[in-house]
N, C-alpha and C positions, 0 to 999 in steps of 0.2 A: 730115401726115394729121390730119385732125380728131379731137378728142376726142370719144366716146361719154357721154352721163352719162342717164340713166333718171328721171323725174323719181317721186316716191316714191310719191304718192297711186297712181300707173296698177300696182302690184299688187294694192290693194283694189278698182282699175276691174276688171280681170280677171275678180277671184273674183263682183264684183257682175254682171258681164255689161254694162257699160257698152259694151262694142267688141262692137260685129257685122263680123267682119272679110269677110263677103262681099256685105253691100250697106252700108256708111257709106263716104261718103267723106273720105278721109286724104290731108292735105296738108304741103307744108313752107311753112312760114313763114318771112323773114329778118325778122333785129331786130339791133341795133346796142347794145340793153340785156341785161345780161348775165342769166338765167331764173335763179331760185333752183329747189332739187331740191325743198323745197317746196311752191314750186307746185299747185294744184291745177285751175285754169281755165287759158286762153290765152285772150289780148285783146292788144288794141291799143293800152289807154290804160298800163294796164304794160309793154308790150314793143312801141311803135310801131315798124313797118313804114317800109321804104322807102317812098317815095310812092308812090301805084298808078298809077305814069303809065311809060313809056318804057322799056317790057318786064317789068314787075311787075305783076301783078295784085294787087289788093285781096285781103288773106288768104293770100297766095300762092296753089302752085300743086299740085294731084293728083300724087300719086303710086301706082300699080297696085300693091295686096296681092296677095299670094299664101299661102297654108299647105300644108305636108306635114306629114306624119305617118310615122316609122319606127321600128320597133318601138318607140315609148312615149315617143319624142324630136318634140316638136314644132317646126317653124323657120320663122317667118313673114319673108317676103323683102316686099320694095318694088322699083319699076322707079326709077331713075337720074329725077329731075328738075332741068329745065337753064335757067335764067335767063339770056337775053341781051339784052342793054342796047340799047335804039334812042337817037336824040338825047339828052341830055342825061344818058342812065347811071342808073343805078342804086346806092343806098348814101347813105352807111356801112351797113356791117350786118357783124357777127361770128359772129352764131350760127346754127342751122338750127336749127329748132322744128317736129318731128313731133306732130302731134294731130289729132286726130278732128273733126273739120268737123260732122258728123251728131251728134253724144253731144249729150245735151238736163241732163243732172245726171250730172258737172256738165257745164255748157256747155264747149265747143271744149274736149274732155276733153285732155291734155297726156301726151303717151307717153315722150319721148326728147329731147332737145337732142346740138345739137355743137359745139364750142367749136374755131372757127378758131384761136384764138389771137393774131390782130392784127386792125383792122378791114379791110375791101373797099372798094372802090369801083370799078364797072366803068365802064368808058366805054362811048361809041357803039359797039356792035357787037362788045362782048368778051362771053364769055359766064363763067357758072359753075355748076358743076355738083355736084350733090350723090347721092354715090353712100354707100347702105349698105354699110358692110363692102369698101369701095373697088372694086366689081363691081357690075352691074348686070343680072338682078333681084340684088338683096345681103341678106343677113341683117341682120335690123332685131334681133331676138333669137331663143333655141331656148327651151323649155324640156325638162325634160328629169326 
């Protein structure tokens, strides 16, 4: 199982209101370079992307938010997003890189990382998939 890590600026995104978590879209990224906690942006020129070709898109790909509310415990869930490889595959990449696609300051705001632990590389037609909280929709965080 993946390692969860939160990258640190996204509790001052938070309090600022940087995330509209019901109209921005939120995506995963792969990257093959390891995110410092750090971080405050997501790019490409720090954390290049598999190539956008051969079941990758540019940027990666959407993932569906969701929020509940019970008694005064919040838990924002994501749907399962799933990468599969046509000719020539997809990779290296090791981490998964949740961030805000829509955030303008700062740009491609930066929420969460996960830390495969060895690099990937799929073939023609293997696929990979990235589930929150190992369930899908899955808990991305509560607060509480």
């Amino acid at each position: 199982m993946a390692t969860y890590n939160k990258f640190q600026d996204f509790s001052e995104q938070l309090v600022r209101g940087v995330h509209d978590w019901d109209a921005h879209t939120f995506k995963i990224a792969l990257t093959n370079t390891a995110p410092a906690a750090t971080d405050t942006t997501w790019n490409l020129t720090s954390h290049p992307a598999p190539a956008a070709a051969n079941g990758y898109a540019s940027g990666g790909s959407a993932t569906t938010i969701a929020i509940s509310e019970t008694t005064g415990t919040t838990t924002v869930t994501g749907t399962q997003v799933v990468f599969t490889a046509t000719s020539g595959g997809i990779g290296p990449f090791r981490y998964a890189i949740l961030y805000n696609d829509s955030a303008t300051s700062p740009s491609k705001a930066p929420i969460a990382y996960w830390d495969y632990a060895a690099s990937v590389t799929l073939a023609d037609t293997e696929t990979f998939t990235v589930k929150f909280n190992n369930t899908t929709p899955g808990t991305i965080f509560t607060l509480v």
